[in-house]
Structure formats: structure tokens, C-alpha cells
C-alpha positions in Angstrom: 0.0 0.0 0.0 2.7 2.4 0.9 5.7 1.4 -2.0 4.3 5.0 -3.2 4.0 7.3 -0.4 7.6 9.0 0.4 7.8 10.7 4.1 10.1 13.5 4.8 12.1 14.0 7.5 13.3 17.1 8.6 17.0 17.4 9.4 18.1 21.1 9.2 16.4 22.0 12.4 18.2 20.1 15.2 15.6 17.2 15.4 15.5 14.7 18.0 13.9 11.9 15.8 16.0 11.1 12.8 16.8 7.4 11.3 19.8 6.9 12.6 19.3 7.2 16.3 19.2 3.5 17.7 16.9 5.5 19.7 13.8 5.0 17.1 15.2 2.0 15.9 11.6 0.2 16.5 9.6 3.3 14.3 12.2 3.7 11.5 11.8 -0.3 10.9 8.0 -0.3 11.0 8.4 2.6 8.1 10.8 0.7 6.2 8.4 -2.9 6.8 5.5 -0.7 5.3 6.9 0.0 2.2 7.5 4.1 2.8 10.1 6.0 1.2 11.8 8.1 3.4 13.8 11.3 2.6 16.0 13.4 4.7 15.4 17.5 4.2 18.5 19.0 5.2 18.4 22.3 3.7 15.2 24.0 5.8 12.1 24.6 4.4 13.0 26.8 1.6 11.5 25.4 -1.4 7.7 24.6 -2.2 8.7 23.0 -5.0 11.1 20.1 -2.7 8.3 20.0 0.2 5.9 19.1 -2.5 8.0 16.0 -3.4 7.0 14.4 0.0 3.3 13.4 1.3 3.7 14.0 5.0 6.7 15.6 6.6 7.4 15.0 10.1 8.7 17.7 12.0 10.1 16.4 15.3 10.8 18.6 18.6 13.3 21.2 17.0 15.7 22.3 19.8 17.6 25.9 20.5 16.8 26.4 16.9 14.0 28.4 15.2 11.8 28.7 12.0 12.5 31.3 10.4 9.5 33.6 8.3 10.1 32.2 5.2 10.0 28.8 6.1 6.4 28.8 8.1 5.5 30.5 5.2 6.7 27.8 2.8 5.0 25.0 5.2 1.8 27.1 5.4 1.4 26.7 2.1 2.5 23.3 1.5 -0.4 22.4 3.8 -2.9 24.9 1.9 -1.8 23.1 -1.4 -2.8 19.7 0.2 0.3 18.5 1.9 0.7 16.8 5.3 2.5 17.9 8.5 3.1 15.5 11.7 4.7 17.9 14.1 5.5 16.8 17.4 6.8 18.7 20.8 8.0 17.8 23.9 8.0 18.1 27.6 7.7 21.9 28.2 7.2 22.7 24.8 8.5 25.6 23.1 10.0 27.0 26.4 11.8 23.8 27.3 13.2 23.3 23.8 13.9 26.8 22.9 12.4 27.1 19.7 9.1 28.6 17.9 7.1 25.5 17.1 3.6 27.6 17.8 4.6 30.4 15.3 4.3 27.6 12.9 1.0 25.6 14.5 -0.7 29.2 15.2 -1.5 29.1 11.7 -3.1 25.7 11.8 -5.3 26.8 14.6 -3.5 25.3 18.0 -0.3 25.8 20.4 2.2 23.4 22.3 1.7 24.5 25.6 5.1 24.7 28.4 3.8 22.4 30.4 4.4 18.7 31.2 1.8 16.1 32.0 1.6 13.8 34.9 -1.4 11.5 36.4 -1.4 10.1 40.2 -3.4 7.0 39.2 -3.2 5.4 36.2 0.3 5.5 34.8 3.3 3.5 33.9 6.0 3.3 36.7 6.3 7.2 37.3 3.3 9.6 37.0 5.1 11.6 34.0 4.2 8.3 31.9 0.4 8.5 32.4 -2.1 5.9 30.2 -4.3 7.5 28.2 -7.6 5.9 27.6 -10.1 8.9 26.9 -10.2 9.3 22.6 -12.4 10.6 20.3 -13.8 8.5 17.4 -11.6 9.0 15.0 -9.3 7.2 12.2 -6.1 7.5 14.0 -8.2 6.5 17.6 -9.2 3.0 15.0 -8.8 0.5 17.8 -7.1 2.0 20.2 -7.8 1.0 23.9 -4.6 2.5 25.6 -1.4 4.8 25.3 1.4 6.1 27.1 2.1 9.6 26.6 5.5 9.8 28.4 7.4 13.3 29.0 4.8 14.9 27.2 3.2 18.4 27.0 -0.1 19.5 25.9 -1.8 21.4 22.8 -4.5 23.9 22.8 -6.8 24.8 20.4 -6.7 28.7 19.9 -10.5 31.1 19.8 -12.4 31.6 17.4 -10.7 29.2 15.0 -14.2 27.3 14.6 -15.5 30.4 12.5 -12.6 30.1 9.7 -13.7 28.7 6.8 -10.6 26.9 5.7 -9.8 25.4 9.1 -11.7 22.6 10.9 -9.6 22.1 14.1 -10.3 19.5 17.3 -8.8 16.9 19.6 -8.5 13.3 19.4 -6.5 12.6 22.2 -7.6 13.9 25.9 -5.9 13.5 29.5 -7.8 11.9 32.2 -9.4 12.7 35.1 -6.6 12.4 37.4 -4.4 14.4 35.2 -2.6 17.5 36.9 0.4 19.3 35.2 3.9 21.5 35.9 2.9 25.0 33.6 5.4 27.5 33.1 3.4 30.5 33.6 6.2 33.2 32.4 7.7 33.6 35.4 8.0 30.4 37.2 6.7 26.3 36.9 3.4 26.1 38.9 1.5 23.3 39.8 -2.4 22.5 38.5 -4.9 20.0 38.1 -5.4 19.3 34.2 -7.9 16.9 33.5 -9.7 16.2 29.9 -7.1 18.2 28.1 -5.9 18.1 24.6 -3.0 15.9 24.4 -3.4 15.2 20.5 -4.9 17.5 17.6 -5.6 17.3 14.0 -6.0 20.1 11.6 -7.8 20.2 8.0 -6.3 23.3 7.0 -7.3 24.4 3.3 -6.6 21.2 0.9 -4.0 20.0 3.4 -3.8 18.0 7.2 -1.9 18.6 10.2 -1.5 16.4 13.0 0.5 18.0 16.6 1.1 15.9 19.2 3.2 16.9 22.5 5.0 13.7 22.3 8.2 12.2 20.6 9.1 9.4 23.0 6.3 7.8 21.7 8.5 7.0 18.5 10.9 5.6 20.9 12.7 1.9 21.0 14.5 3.3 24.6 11.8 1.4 26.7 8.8 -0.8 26.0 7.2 0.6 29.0 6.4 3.6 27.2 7.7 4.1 23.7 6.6 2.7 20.0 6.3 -0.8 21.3 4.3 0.2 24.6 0.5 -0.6 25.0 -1.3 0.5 21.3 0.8 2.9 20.8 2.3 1.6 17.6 -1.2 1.1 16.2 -1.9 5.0 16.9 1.4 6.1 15.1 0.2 3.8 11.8 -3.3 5.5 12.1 -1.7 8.8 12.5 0.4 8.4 9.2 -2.9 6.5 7.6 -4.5 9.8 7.9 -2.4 12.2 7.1 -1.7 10.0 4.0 -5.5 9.9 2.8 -5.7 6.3 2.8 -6.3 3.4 5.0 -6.4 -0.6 4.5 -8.7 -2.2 6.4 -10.1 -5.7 5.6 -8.2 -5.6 2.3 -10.6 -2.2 1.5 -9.1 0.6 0.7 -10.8 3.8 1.7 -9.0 6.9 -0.2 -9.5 10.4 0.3 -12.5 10.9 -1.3 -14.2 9.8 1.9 -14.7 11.3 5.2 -13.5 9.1 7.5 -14.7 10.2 10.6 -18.1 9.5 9.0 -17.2 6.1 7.9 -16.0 5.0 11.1 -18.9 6.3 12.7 -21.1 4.3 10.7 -19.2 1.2 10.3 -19.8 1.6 14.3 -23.5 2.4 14.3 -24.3 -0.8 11.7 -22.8 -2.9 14.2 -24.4 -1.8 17.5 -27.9 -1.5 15.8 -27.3 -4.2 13.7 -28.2 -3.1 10.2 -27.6 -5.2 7.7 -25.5 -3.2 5.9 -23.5 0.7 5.8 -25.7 1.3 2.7 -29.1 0.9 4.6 -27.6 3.4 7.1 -27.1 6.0 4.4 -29.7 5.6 2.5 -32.4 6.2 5.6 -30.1 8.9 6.3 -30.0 10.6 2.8 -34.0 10.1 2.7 -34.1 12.1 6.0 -32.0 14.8 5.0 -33.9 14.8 1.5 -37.4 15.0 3.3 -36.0 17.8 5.9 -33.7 19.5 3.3 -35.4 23.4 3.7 -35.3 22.9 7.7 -32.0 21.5 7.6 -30.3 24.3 5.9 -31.7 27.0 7.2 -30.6 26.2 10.6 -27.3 25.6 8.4 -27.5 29.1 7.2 -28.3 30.5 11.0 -24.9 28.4 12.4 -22.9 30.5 9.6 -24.6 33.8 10.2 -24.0 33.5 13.8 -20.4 32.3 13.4 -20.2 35.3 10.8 -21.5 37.7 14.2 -19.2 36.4 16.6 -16.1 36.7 14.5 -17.5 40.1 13.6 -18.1 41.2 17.2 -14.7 39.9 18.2 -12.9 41.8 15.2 -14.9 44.8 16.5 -13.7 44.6 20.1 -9.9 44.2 18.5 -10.8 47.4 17.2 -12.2 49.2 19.7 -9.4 48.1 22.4 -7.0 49.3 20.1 -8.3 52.5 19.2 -9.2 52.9 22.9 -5.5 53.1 23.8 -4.6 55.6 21.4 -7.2 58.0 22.3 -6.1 57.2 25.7 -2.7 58.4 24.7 -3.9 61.6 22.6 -5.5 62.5 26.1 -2.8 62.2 28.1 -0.8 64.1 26.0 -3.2 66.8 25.9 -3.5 67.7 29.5 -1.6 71.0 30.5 1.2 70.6 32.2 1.1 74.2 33.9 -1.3 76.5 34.4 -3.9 73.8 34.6 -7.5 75.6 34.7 -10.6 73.8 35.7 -12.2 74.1 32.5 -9.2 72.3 30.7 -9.3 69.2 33.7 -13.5 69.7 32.7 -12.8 69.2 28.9 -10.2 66.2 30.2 -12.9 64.3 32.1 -15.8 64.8 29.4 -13.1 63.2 26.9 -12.6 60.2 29.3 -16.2 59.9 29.9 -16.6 59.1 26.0 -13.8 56.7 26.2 -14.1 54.3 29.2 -18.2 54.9 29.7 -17.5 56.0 33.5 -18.7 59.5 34.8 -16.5 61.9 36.7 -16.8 65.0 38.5 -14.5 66.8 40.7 -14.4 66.4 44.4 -12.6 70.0 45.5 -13.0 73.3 44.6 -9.9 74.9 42.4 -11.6 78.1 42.2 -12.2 78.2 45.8 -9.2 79.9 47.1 -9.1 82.3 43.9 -12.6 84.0 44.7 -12.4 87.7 45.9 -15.4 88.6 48.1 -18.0 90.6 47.5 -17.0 93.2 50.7 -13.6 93.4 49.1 -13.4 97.6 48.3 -9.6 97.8 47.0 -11.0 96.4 43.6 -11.1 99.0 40.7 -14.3 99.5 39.2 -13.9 97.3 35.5 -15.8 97.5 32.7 -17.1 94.2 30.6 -13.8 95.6 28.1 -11.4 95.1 31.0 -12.7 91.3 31.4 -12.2 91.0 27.7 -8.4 91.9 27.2 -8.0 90.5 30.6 -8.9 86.7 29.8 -8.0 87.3 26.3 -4.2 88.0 27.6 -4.0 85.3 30.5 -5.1 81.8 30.6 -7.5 82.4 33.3 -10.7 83.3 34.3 -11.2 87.5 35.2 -14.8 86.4 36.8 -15.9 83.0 38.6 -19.4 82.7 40.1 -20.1 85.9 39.9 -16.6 87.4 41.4 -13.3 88.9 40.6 -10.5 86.4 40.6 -7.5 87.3 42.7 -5.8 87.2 38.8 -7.9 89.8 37.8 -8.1 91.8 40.7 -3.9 92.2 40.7 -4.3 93.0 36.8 -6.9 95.2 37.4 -4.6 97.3 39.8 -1.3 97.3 38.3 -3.6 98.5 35.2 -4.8 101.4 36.9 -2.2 102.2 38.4 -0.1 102.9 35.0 
């Protein structure tokens, strides 16, 4: 089945898996024994044209080495074009390993997250080899009872990705519920509960399929307790490559690409716990129902998208709004007096912050207080509406407030009349 199918190994990026390692002694056979062609890439990802030779490239835990822009360009788009990816972290992901592995998977809609996994009841000799037993149906889940997911960190699956229209994202591998964690939170390694986390994803990203996993001891020979050999393991890592490759043999069927496989698997599983006769009854009594339903069906179709559509919109908006937020904040700031500071200017300065942050404020003391002359004072020249003109057009200050001369005024008032 496979004497066609060539896999491409990256080389240039200080990988841990590669096919000389006695370390994945056990994985490189079982590629060999299945009739792949293997190929070493050794000069980066700088070449659609090369990456298109290959129908899945692994990409294995790079360490204290980065991706650079061009090259998650070049894989971006070797995935659009329908190629597939198998990229696989490690304990602590990108912080542990020094490298940039999520500017890469961003674009396929999930992270490696810096943490490593551990579970205090069911595991494998210590608690950082937990067995994992919770899977969705899935191809690469195909008869798969139980795992160990040694030295391993987790993935998550990033907001809002649900609404693209060239990405359908989600997770076929989950932690269990006595699952718990060591997370580098940016400062330090804390300790938390983790249970039913993604361990495994898989991305249908424009024509092309990516599958991340936080795990490359699984491709190990080192120990049977926990590597290719250990539990069903191997049978997950044939799956995985079964998918990514677009066909599967099962029976001495093939199923190709064609085909969703989810589906099939789904209904290959429903014919046998109903016990129809047959996949074909299934589908049919299925096709009649979506026939006989077809205008119900698809406008509640239509309403999924439009609401999608809203919540992308209204989380673009908020982008928006946050962003010009902060600059308005900033063309305030910048705009309050720094001397000479009169009350309508700190007036004019709240009013502005009102519109931007929806609160309401007022001033608690009295500026003006202390600049009031009374009404009994008699040393004030008499002043004509003219004087209060040239005054406050001459001086940044009020000549009259509530009715009286300021102290300003009053001193401008006498030095005039006094010249």
C-alpha cells in the first residue's frame, strides 16, 4: 500500500527523531516494513517546489533552533496546497526546547503548551508516563484502547478558529481525570490540576492535514514501558500516518481520500451496534431524512454561519475598539496641560474620558475656591465688561468666577490702573 508514499524527515532544524538514532530503531523499521520511502530534508524549508516531493513531513521537537519567516511560510502553504504535516513537541514545549514550534502551529489553529503532564493514578512506573484511555472516534483513535504519553506536553486549540472557513480544528487525544500538570506561567513552573485536556490535535487546514502531538518518546525503541512498542501505541502512530496520507487498509478495503473518514468510522460503528444489515441501509435512511427535511435542515445551516459570521464580527470589533481605545487614551494624556492647569481644561479632560471608558466623573474639591475675591472686598477697581475682555483674552485664566473677581484679575486690574 505504501511502496508510493515517500515521508520526509526534517534534518536542518536540530531534530530529535532522525533514522539513525538507535533510539527509534523500532519506528524507522516499521516505516521501512511498510513500504515508505523516506527522505531526509537538510536544507530547511526553503523550497515549495522540494516540500511538494513528500506526502507528509514530520517535523520532530526542533531544539535551541528556530523557523525562520520564510519557512512557516513555505510549510503554510504546503499544507494549503494539500500537503501533510506531523509535528510533534515535547515536555515543556516551546519554552523547554527553545524554539518557535507555535509560530508555525498558530497558523493551523492550535499551540504546544510549556507544560508537562503527569497523572497520580493510572500511569506507567512514574506519574510523567500517564495511560491515556479517553479518545475521540476518529481514524487515527481505530482500535485504540490505551497509550502512554511519556514526557509529554499538551496542545490547545486557539478562539475563534471554529469560525474560519478553511480550518476545521479539534482533539483526538484527551488527559484523564486524574491528570494534573507543571505550567510555566512566564515567570515560574506552577502546579495545577489538568484533567480532559488536549494531548493530540488534528488540523484540516485548506486542501491540506496537520497532526501535533506533545510527544516524541512515543517514537521511541529506549523502553517498551512507554515508547513505540508500549501498549497500542504503535497502532496510533500507523493510524496517524494513515490519515495524514489519505488512505487506509482495512479488511483488504481501501478507503481513499475521497471519503470522510470520521463519517465512515462512525457508521461502520452504528451498523454494528444496531445491527443493520449493511453501511448502505444506514445511508440511505439517512439521505431520505435529509432529502425529506432539506429546507429545515439548511436553514438552521444558514443561521450556524450567520451566527459564526456575528461572533467573529463582534470579536474583530472589540480588536478594534481596544486598540483605538488606547490611542485615544494616549492623545489625552498628552493633551493635559502641564502648567497653568484651569478647571475648564481638567472639565474638557474628564468629558473626553467619559466618551472613552463609559465611566462619569466629576471633581471632588474646589480649584476656584481659594481664587474668589469677596464681594465686601473695596480695594477692587471699578472694571468694565472691556477690561474682562483683554484680561482673559491675555491670560489663561478666568477675570470672573461665580459671579466674582479672581485674585488674577483683581492684581491686573490694579497694576492696570495704576499705569
Amino acid at each position: 500500500m505504501s511502496g508510493n508514499i515517500t515521508l520526509g524527515l526534517d534534518y536542518s532544524h536540530n531534530n530529535i527523531l532522525t533514522v539513525e538514532s538507535s533510539s527509534f530503531g523500532e519506528f524507522v523499521q516499521f516505516l521501512f516494513n511498510s513500504g515508505y520511502k523516506l527522505g531526509k530534508i537538510e536544507a530547511g524549508f526553503n523550497s515549495l517546489a522540494n516540500l511538494e516531493k513528500y506526502n507528509v513531513i514530520i517535523l520532530s521537537t526542533p531544539r535551541n533552533i528556530n523557523l525562520n519567516e520564510n519557512e512557516i511560510e513555505i510549510l503554510d502553504n504546503y499544507v494549503k496546497k494539500g500537503g501533510s504535516l506531523l509535528i510533534s513537541s515535547s515536555s515543556g514545549g516551546d519554552y523547554n526546547n527553545n524554539t518557535n514550534l507555535n509560530e508555525l502551529t498558530r497558523k493551523f489553529g492550535f499551540e504546544f503548551v510549556s507544560d508537562e503532564i503527569y497523572d497520580s493514578v493510572n500511569y506507567v512506573n512514574l506519574q510523567k508516563r500517564p495511560i491515556i484511555t479517553r479518545f475521540k472516534p476518529h481514524i487515527i483513535t481505530n482500535q485504540v484502547k490505551k497509550i502512554v504519553f511519556s514526557s509529554s506536553c499538551s496542545t490547545e486549540i486557539l478562539d475563534f478558529i471554529e469560525d474560519e472557513e478553511n480550518i476545521k480544528i479539534d482533539w483526538v487525544l484527551q488527559s484523564g481525570l486524574n491528570s494534573w500538570r507543571k505550567l510555566y506561567n512566564g515567570e515560574y513552573w506552577i502546579e495545577e490540576d489538568s484533567p480532559k485536556i488536549p494531548l493530540m490535535v488534528i488540523s484540516e487546514y485548506f486542501k491540506g492535514k496537520v497532526v501535533g502531538l506533545g510527544n516524541i518518546s512515543i517514537f521511541s525503541s529506549l523502553a517498551h514501558e512507554y515508547g513505540f512498542s508500549a501498549l497500542d501505541n504503535d497502532i496510533l502512530i500507523a493510524n496517524i500516518l494513515n490519515f495524514l496520507i489519505g488512505s487506509l487498509d482495512s479488511e483488504g478495503k481501501a478507503v481513499t481520500i475521497e471519503l470522510n473518514l470520521d463519517l465512515y468510522y462512525w457508521v461502520e460503528n452504528i451498523v454494528k451496534q444496531e445491527k443493520w444489515d449493511n453501511v448502505s441501509d444506514l445511508i440511505n435512511v439517512s439521505l431520505k431524512h435529509f432529502k425529506d427535511n432539506y429546507g429545515e435542515i439548511i436553514k438552521e445551516i444558514k443561521n450556524l454561519r450567520l451566527e459564526r459570521k456575528k461572533k467573529k464580527e463582534a470579536y474583530v470589533k472589540a480588536s478594534k475598539e481596544k486598540e483605538k481605545k488606547e490611542v485615544t487614551e494616549e492623545e489625552v494624556l498628552e493633551k493635559v496641560p502641564v502648567i497653568e492647569r484651569k478647571k475648564e481644561d481638567l472639565e474638557d479632560i474628564m468629558s473626553a474620558l467619559e466618551d472613552i471608558t463609559g465611566e462619569i466623573y466629576e471633581i471632588s474639591i474646589d480649584l476656584d475656591e481659594e481664587e474668589l475675591v469677596g464681594d465686601d472686598d473695596e480695594d477692587i477697581p471699578n472694571y468694565t465688561n472691556d477690561d474682562i475682555i483683554e484680561f482673559e483674552d491675555g491670560f489663561p485664566k478666568k477675570a470672573i468666577w461665580r459671579g466674582k473677581a479672581t485674585i488674577a484679575f483683581k492684581e491686573w486690574l490694579e497694576k492696570k490702573y495704576k499705569s
